[in-house]
C-alpha positions, -999 to 999 in steps of 0.1 A, spaced: 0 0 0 29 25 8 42 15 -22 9 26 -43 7 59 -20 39 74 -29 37 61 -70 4 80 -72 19 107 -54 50 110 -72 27 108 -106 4 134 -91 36 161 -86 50 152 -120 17 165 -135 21 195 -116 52 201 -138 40 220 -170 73 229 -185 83 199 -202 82 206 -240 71 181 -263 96 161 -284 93 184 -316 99 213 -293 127 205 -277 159 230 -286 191 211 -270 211 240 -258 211 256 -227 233 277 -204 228 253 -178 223 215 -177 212 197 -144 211 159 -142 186 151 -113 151 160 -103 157 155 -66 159 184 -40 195 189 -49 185 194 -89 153 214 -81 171 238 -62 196 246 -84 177 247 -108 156 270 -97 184 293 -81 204 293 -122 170 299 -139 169 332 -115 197 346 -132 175 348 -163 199 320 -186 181 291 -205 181 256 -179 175 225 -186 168 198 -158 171 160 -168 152 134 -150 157 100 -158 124 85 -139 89 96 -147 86 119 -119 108 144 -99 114 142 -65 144 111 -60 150 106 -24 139 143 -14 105 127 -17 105 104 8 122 124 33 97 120 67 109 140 98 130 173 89 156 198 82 187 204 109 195 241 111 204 266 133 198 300 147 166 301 124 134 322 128 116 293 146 141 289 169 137 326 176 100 324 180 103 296 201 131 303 229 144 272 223 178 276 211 203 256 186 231 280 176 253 280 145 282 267 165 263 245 183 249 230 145 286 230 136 303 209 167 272 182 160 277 175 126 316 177 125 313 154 158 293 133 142 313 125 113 341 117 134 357 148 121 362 134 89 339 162 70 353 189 54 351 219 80 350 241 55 323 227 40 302 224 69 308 262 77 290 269 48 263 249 56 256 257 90 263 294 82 235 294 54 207 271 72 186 301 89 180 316 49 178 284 41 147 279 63 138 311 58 136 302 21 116 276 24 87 296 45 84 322 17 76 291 -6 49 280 21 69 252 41 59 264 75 81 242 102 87 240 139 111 234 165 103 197 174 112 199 210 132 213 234 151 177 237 156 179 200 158 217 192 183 206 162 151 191 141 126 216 123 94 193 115 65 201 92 39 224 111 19 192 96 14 170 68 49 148 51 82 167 52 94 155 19 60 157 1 56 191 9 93 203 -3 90 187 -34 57 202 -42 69 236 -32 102 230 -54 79 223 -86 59 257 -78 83 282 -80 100 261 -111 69 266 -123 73 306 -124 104 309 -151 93 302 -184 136 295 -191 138 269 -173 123 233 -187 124 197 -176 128 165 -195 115 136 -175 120 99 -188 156 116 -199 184 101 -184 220 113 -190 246 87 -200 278 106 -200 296 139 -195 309 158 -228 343 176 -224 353 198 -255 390 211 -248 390 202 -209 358 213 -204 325 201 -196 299 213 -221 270 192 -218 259 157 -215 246 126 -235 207 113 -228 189 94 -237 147 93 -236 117 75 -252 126 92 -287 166 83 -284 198 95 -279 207 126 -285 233 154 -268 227 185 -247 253 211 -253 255 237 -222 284 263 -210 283 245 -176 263 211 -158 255 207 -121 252 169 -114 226 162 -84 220 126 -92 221 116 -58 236 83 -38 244 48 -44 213 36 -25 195 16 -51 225 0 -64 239 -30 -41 268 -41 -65 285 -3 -63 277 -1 -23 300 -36 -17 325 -23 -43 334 7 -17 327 -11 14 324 -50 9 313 -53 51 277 -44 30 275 -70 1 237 -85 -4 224 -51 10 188 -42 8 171 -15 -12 146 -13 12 147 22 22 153 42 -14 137 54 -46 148 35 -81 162 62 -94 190 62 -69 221 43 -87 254 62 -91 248 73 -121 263 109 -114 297 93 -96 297 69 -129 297 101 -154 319 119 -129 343 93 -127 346 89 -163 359 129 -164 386 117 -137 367 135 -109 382 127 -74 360 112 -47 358 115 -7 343 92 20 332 66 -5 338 37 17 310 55 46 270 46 43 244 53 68 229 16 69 203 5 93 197 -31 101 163 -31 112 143 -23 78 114 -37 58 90 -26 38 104 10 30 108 16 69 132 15 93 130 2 132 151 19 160 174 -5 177 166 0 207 138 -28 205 169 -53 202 196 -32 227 177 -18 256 187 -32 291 164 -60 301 129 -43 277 145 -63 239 140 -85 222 176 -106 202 180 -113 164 180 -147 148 190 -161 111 170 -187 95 183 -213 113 168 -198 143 204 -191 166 216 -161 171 245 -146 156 259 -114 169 258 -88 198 225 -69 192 239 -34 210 265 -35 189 270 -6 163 241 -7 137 264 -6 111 281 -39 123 250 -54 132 239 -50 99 269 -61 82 264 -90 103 227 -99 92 245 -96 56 263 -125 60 233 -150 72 211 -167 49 195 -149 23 212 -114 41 182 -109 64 177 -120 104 143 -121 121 139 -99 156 126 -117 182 107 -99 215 84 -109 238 52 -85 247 70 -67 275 94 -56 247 63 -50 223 43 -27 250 76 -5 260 85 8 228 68 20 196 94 13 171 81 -30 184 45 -17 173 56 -3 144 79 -31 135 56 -55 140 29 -35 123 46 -26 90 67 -48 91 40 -78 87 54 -94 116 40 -127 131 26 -133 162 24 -165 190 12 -179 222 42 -201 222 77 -197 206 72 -230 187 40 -218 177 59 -188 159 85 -204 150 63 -227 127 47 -195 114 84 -183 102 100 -214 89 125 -217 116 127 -250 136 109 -247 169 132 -271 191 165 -248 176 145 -215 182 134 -225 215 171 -237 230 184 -204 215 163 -183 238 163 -200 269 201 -203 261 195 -162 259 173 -161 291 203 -180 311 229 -155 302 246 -173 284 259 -149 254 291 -159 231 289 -123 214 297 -102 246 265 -82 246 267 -61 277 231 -55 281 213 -88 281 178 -88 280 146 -118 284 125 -132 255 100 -144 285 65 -134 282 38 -146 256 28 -140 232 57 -137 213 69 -118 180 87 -121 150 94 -91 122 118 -104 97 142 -74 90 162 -67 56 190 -43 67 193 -11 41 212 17 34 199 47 43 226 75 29 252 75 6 279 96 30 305 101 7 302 113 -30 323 139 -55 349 161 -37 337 200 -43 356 231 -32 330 259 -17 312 269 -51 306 236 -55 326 227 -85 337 193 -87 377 186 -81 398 161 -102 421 136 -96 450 161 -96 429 185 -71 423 211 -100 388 221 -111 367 204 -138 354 234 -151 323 233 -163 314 209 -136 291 214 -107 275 190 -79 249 189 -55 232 170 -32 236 132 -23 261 128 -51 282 157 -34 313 146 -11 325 162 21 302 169 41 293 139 65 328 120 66 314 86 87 284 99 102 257 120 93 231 141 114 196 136 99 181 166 83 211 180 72 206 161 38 176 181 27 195 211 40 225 204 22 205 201 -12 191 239 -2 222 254 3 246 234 -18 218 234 -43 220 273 -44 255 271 -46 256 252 -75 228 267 -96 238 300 -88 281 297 -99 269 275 -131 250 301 -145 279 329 -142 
């Protein structure tokens, strides 16, 4: 059903779209080229068609939006207008020491100045397009959440709007680019190819915003093999490389490509906190197929999915008792949308997953004992019926690292010289998250970066 949702939604804001000319209309020259309809390629679309040149934007799917889409909390930002109007406070320094602490210090400071120092008119952006937001808590003054309604939803709807408003600036959906053309060192357009053929866009400058690796396992385990046989659980189709591919092919230099947010409770285009499987006592433990367990369920979620990876058919089922179901909502929600199975008896649901009962049964009394071979310092009990089972397909989440940019955004080559002509944005863009990311400074980062982009390519 989620699945139908968001197509008819996606369909619905592609219709709001009326600047796609029709095939015997189409002129293939522009000032500026963008490849991606996400947040990232919206934006700078938007912010180069400002400057009065001709744009093109290049979708490959049927409908804009990518990943921005499907974005449900927030933006991160700091010393904005709702923080302001609130009294809560989340300062640009404190926005800075989070994120750069969070990547282990591995993002490009200078990078993240820029962000943080632009998120308040980024926000404040957003509210003149009629995004109204909130501070989500005083416990969480970082997040700015949707006054209501879905988060990603409402920015790509606001996005198509004001693209709406300048008559030089048209999409191509059902366009997808298949490389970069360099004339003389320089990037001046891109090949793509749609439903009439293939055919070459010449522009004085491109701004890939193709976005991550998410949709495309084999490229995830070629820059970090601890993630072979991952999921695509938690992405749209359109997210595959492509820009890094075309990028690469134009010898740009990369960053971070070995980090990926992954989370290894996931199914059915959700994700599950993990403290349902690593709270003191209130959790629940993971099994594989052949119902024993296999690693320490506090660990890192990045190990612990990594470790799921390597079972059976790369997926684990999490086990929990109704103690564990009635403490936390992400067990509700699991169990819920996750299609999880439920049983009087752990025989009785381990009959209802496949898994044999005797083997599932030893493994959590073995569990209940204390006895632990994985060194999980916060054992819980699997003790009170009925019982539960959510079978979990660990996914990534966010592709960290991506194309290395200097602070306009233009992409950097091998030798660490410019590619001129060459701009990126968004999730295919480098630097900014090293090996951790703070959430809602992705759809934040395709605002300002976005801007950035759009903006220099159209000088």
């Amino acid at each position: 059903m989620k699945k139908i949702i968001l197509g008819l939604l996606l369909i619905s804001l592609a219709f709001m779209f009326t600047g796609c000319a029709p095939q015997d209309n189409k002129k293939n020259e522009a000032d500026v080229l963008i490849v991606g309809g996400g947040g990232a390629g919206l934006v700078a679309a938007i912010e180069a068609a400002k400057t009065g040149k001709k744009v093109i934007l290049v979708e490959k799917m049927p409908a804009l939006g990518g990943n921005t889409i499907i974005s449900a909390t927030g933006i991160t930002a700091s010393d904005t207008i709702y923080h302001q109007e609130s009294g809560i406070s989340f300062t640009k320094e404190d926005h800075y020491q989070r994120t750069m602490t969070t990547s282990k210090n591995l993002a490009n400071g200078d990078l993240v100045r820029i962000l943080v120092d632009e998120s308040a008119s980024a926000v404040l952006w957003l509210k003149e397009l009629g995004v109204n937001l909130k501070v989500r808590s005083e416990a969480e003054p970082f997040w700015l959440v949707p006054v209501e309604g879905h988060y990603g939803a409402q920015l790509v709807a606001a996005y198509i709007q004001e693209a709406n408003k300048y008559s030089n600036l048209e999409i191509r959906l059902n366009t997808k680019a298949n490389k970069l053309i360099v004339e003389n060192g320089v990037v001046v357009g891109a090949e793509v190819t749609d439903n009439d053929g293939t055919y070459n866009i010449s522009s004085k400058a491109v701004v890939l915003a193709t976005g991550g690796l998410n949709n495309n396992p084999e490229m995830i385990a070629y820059y970090n093999a601890k993630y072979a046989n991952i999921h695509t659980q938690m992405t749209t189709p359109g997210a595959t490389g492509d820009g890094i591919t075309m990028a690469l092919e134009v010898n740009a230099e990369l960053v971070d490509m070995e980090f990926f947010q992954v989370r290894p409770l996931s199914s059915n285009g959700n994700w599950y906190h993990e403290r349902i499987i690593s709270t003191e006592d209130l959790s629940g433990i993971l099994i594989n197929k052949e119902g024993v367990r296999f690693t320490n369920e506090t660990a890192a979620p990045r190990t612990v999915a990594s470790e799921i990876l390597k079972q059976s058919d790369a997926l684990a089922y999490i086990i929990f008792d109704q103690r564990v179901y009635d403490a936390h909502a992400d067990a509700k929600k699991a169990f819920t949308i996750g299609r999880g199975e439920k049983a009087d008896t752990l025989a009785a649901l381990a009959a209802l997953i496949g898994v044999d009962a005797a083997t599932l049964e030893a493994t959590v009394t073995s569990y209940n004992e204390g006895e632990d071979a994985f060194n999980r310092t916060a054992l819980g009990k699997v003790i009170e019926g009925p019982f539960y089972a959510v079978k979990t397909l660990p996914s990534n989440h966010y592709t960290m690292g991506g194309l290395k940019v200097n602070e306009l955004a233009q992409v950097i080559n091998k030798s660490g010289q410019v590619i001129p002509g060459l701009y990126a944005a968004g999730e295919v863009m480098g630097g900014l998250y090293g090996d951790g990311r703070v959430a809602g400074n992705n759809t934040l980062d395709d605002i300002v970066f976005g801007k950035i982009a759009g903006f220099n390519a159209a000088q």
